[in-house]
C-alpha positions as CSV (number, residue, x, y, z in Angstrom):
1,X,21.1,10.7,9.1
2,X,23.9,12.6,6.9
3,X,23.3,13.6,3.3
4,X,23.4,16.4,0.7
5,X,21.6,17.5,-1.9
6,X,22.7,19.3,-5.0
7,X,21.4,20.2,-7.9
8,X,22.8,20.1,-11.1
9,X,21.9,21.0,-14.5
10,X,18.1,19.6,-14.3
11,X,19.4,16.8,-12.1
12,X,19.2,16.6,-8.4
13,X,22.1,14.6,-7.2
14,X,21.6,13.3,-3.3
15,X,24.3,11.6,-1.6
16,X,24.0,9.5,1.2
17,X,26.7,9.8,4.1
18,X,26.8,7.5,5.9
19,X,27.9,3.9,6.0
20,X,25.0,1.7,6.2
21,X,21.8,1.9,4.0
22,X,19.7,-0.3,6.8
23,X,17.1,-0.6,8.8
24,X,18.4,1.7,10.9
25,X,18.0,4.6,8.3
26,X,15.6,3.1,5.6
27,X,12.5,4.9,6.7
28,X,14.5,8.3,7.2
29,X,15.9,8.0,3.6
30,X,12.3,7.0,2.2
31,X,11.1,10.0,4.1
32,X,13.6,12.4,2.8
33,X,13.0,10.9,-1.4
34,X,9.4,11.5,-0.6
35,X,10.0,15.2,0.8
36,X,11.7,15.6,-2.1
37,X,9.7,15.0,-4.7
38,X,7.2,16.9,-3.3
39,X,9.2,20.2,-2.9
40,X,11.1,19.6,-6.3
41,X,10.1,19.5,-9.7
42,X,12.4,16.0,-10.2
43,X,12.7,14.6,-13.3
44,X,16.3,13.3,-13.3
45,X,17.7,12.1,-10.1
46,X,20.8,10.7,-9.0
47,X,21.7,8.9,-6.1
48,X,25.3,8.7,-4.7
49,X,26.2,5.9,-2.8
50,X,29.9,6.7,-2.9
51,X,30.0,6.5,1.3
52,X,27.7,3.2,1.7
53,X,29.4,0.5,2.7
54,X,26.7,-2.0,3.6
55,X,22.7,-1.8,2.2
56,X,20.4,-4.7,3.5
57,X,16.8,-5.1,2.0
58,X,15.7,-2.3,4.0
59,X,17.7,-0.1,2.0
60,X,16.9,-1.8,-1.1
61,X,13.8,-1.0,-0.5
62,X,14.9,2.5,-0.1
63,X,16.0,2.3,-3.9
64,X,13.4,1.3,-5.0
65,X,10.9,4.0,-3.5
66,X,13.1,6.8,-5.3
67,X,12.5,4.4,-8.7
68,X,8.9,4.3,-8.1
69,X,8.4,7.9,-7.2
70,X,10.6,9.1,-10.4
71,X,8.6,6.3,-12.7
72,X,5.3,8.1,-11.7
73,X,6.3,11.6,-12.8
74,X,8.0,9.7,-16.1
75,X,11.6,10.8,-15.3
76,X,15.0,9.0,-14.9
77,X,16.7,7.5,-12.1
78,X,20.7,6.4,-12.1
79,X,23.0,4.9,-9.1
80,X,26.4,6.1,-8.8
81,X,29.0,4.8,-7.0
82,X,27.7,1.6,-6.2
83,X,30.1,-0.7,-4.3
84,X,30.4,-4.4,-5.4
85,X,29.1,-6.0,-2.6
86,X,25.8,-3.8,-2.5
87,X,25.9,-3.9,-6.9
88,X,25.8,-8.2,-5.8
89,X,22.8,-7.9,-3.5
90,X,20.8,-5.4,-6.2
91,X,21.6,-8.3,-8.6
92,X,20.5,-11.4,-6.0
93,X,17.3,-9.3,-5.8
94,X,16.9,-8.2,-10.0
95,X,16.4,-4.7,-9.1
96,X,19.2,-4.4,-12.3
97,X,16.4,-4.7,-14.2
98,X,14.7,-1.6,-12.9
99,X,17.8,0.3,-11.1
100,X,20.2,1.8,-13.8
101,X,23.4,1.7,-11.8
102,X,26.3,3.8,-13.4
103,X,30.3,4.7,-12.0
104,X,30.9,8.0,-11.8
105,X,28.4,10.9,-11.4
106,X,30.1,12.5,-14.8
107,X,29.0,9.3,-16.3
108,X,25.2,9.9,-15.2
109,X,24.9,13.1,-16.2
110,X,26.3,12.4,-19.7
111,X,23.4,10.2,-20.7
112,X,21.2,12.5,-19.5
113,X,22.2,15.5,-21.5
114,X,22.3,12.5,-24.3
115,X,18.6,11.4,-24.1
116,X,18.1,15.3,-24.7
117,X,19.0,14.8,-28.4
């Protein structure tokens, strides 16, 4: 599995490359948020899907472990670069309602610098 992880400001940006967010590489993502949030001191994290073309339930499920580990340590989670077909299935499955999907990665980190003030 391909990704990167950069840090910005006080947000942690980690982009996913590759193509699918499936089965195939569900667990290895889930593993790698967990890592994470272990090693880091995350409080704002973004999550760059710029490269995913396809994301089943699996992957959704993915999502939503990153949301649930950043809920727990009361920080903020966005989406970038969401494609519309995968933006469609987070819909069908009302992960909207918890999953703050946003554009651009410029976009993202304005509102986090905004909920500073």
């Amino acid at each position: 599995m391909n990704f990167e992880i950069k840090k910005i400001n006080d947000a942690i940006i980690f982009k996913l490359l590759e193509k699918k967010l499936d089965r195939t590489i569900a667990g290895l993502v889930k593993g790698e948020f967990t890592i994470l949030f272990q090693t880091e001191d995350v409080k704002k994290l973004i999550i760059d899907l710029e490269e995913v073309e396809y994301c089943d339930s699996s992957g959704l499920s993915a999502l939503l472990l990153a949301y649930r580990l950043i809920e727990n340590l009361e920080g903020e989670l966005r989406v970038i670069n969401v494609r519309k077909a995968i933006q469609k299935l987070i819909e069908i499955a009302q992960l909207d309602k918890v999953l703050i999907i946003r554009n651009s990665l410029e976009e993202a980190l304005k509102e986090f610098s905004e909920d500073k003030s």
